[in-house]
C-alpha positions in Angstrom: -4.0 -9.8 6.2 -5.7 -8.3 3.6 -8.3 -5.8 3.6 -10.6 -8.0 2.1 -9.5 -10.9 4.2 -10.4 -9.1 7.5 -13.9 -8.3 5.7 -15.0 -11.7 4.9 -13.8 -13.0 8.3 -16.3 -10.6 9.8 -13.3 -9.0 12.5 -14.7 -5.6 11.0 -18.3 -6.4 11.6 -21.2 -8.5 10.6 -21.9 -5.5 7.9 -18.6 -5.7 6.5 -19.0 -9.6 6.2 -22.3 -9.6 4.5 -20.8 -6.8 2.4 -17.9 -8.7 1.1 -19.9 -12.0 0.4 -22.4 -9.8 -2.3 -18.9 -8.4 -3.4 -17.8 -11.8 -4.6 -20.8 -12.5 -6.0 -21.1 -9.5 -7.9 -17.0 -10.2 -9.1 -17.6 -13.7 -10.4 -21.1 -12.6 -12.3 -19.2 -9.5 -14.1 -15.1 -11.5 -14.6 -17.7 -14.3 -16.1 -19.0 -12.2 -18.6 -16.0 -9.1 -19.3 -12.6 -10.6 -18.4 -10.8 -13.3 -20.7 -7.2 -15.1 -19.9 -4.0 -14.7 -22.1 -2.2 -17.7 -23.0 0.4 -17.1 -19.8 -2.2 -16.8 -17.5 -2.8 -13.2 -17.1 -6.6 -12.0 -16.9 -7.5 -9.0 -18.4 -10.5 -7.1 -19.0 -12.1 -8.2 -22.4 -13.1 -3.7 -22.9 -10.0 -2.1 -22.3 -7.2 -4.9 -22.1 -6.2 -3.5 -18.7 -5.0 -6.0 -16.1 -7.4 -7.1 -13.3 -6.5 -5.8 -9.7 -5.0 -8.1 -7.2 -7.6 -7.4 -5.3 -10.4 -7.9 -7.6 -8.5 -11.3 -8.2 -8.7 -12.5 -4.2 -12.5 -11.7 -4.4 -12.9 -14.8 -7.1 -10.0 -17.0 -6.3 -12.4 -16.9 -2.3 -15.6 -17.5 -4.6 -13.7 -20.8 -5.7 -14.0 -19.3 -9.1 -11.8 -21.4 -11.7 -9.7 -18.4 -12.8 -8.5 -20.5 -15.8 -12.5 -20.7 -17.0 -13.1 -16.9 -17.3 
């Protein structure tokens, strides 16, 4: 289990929880706008090309955000 995972389940506390729901807010509003998708798939930052973290990644695929759109 991910750090993140144990977050949004709330085992870490009703803090951590509300925490990590603003956090995938906060990651869909900003991929929406400065991330873009290669032809293979990969999602990369639209200022500096760099690769987005897994982790950054598990915060919008949990939003439901369509990965594909971005």
């Amino acid at each position: 289990m991910t750090r993140f995972q144990m977050e949004i389940s709330g085992k870490l506390g009703e803090w951590w929880r509300n925490n990590a729901e603003k956090e995938v807010i906060n990651a869909i509003e900003y991929a929406s706008e400065n991330a873009f998708v290669e032809g293979d798939g990969a999602i990369l930052w639209k200022s500096s090309y760099n690769y987005l973290p897994d982790d950054y990644c598990e915060k919008l695929e949990y939003g439901g955000y369509n990965l594909k759109n971005v």
